[in-house]
Backbone as CSV, one residue per row, in Angstrom:
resi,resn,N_x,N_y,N_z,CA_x,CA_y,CA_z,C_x,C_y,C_z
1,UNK,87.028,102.970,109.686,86.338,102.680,108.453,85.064,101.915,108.776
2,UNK,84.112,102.358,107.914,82.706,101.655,108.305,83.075,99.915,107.957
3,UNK,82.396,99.046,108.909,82.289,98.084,108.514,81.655,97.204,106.681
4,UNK,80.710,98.208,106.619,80.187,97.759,105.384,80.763,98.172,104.590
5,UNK,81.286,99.180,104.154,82.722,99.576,103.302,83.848,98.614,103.574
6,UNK,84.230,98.336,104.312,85.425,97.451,104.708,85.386,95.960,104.264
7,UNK,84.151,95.780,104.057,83.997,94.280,103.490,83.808,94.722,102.458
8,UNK,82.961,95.766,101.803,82.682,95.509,100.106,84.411,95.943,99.370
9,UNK,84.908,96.488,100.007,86.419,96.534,99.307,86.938,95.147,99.702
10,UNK,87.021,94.560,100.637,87.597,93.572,100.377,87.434,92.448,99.266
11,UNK,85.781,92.092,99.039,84.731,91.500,98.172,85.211,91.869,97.088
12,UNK,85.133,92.915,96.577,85.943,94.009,95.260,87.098,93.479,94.890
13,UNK,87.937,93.345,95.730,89.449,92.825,95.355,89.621,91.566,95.190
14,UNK,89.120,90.883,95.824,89.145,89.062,95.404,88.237,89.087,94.194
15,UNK,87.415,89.561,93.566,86.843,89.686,92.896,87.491,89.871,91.443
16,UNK,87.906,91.595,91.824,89.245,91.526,90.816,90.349,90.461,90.856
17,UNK,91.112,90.038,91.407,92.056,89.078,91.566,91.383,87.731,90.932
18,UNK,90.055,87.817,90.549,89.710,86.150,90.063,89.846,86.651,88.742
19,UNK,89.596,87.931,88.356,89.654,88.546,87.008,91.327,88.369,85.922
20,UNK,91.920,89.212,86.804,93.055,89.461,86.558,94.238,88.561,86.641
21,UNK,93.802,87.700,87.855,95.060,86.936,88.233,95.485,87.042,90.360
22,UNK,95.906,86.246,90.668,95.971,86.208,92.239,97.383,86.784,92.297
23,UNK,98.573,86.512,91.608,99.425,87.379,91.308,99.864,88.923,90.817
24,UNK,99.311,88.770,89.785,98.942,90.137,89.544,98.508,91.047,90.534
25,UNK,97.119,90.386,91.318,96.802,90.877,92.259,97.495,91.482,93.713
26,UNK,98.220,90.385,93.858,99.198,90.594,94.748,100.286,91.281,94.576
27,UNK,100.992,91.559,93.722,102.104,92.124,93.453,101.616,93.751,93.923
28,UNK,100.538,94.462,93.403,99.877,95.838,93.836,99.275,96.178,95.164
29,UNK,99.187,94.861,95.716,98.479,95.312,97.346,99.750,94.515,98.522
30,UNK,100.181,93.901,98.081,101.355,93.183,98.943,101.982,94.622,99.663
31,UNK,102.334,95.598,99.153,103.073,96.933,99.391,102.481,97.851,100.563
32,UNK,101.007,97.459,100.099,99.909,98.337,101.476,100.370,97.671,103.225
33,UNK,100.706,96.547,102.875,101.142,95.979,104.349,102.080,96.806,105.318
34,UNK,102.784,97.583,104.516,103.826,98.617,104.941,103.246,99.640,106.010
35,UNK,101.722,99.732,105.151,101.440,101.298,105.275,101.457,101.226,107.241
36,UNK,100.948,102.497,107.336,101.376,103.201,108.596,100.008,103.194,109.184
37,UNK,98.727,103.170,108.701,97.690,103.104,109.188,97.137,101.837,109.671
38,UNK,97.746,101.153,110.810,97.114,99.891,111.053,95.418,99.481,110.593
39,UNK,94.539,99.869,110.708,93.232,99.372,110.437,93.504,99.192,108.907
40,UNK,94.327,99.797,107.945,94.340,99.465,106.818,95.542,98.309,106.164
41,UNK,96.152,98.210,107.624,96.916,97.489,107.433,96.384,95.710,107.429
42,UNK,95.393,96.318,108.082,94.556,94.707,109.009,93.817,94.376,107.866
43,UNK,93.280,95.229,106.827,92.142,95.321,106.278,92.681,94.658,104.778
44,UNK,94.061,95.064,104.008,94.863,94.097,103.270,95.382,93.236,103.717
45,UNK,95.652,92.682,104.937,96.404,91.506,105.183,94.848,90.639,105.156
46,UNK,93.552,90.792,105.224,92.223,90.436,105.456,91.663,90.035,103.879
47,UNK,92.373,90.855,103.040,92.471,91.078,101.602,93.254,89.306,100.881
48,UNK,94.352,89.919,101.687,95.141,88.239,101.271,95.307,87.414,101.693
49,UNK,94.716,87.006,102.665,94.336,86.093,103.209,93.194,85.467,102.391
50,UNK,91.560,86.284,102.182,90.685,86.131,101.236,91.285,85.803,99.909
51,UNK,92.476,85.871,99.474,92.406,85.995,97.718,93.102,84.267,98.208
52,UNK,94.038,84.030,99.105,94.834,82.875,99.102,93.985,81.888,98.931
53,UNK,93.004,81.726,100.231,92.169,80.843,100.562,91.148,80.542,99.146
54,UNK,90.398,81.286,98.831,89.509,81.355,97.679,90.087,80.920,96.811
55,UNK,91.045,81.329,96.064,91.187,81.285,94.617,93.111,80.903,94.535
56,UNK,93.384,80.705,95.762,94.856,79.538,95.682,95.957,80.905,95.253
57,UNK,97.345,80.104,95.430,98.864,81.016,95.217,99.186,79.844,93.779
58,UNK,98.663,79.486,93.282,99.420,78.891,92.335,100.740,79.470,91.665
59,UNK,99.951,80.754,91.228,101.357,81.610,90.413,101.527,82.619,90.641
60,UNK,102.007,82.295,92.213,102.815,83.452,93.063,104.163,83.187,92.775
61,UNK,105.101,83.627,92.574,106.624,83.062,92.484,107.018,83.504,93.788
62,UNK,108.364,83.233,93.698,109.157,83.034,95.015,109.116,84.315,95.446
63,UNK,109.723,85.537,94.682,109.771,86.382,95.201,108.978,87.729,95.658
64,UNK,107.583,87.140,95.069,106.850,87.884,95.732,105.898,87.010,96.671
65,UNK,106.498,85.781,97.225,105.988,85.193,98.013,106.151,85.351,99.376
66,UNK,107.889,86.032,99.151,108.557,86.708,100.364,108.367,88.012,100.874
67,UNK,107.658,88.687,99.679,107.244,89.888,99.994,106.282,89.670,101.061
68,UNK,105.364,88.787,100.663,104.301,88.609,101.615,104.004,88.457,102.653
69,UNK,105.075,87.581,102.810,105.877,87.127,104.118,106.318,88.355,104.937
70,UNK,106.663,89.285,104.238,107.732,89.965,105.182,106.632,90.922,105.015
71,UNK,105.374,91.545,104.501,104.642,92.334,104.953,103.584,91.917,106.058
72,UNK,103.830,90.588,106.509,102.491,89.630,107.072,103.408,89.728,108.343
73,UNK,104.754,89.934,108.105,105.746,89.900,109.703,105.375,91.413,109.838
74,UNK,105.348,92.489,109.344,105.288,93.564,109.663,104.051,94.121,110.214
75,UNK,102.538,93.221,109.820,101.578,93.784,110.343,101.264,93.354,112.100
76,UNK,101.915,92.101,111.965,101.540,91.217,112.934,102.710,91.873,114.396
C-alpha cells in the first residue's frame, strides 16, 4: 500500500472515531486485526494505537477491551 494512502486512512479513522465515538470506533475495526494480510494488519493495529493515544479508551468496556488485547496478541 502506498504510503500516502496508508496514512490518510489512518487520519480518516481517528477522525471518524472523534466523530462517532472511540468505542464505537473500535468495536468495527478491532476485527481487522484477524485479517490475514499482515501490512493491513500493521496498518489497524497503527489505527488503534492513534485513536487510544489521541482521543483516550474512556468508554471502551471490558469486553471489547479484550478483544483488543487478543487482536494486538495476534498481530504481534
Amino acid at each position: 500500500m502506498e504510503k500516502r494512502t496508508y496514512n490518510a486512512l489512518i487520519s480518516t479513522t481517528v477522525a471518524l472515531a472523534q466523530k462517532i465515538g472511540v468505542g464505537e470506533m473500535l468495536m468495527n475495526i478491532v476485527p481487522e486485526l484477524k485479517d490475514d494480510n499482515e501490512v493491513y494488519r500493521k496498518m489497524v493495529m497503527e489505527t488503534v494505537m492513534k485513536i487510544a493515544v489521541n482521543l483516550g479508551v474512556a468508554d471502551v468496556n471490558l469486553r471489547l477491551e479484550e478483544e483488543v488485547i487478543d487482536g494486538i496478541m495476534y498481530v504481534v
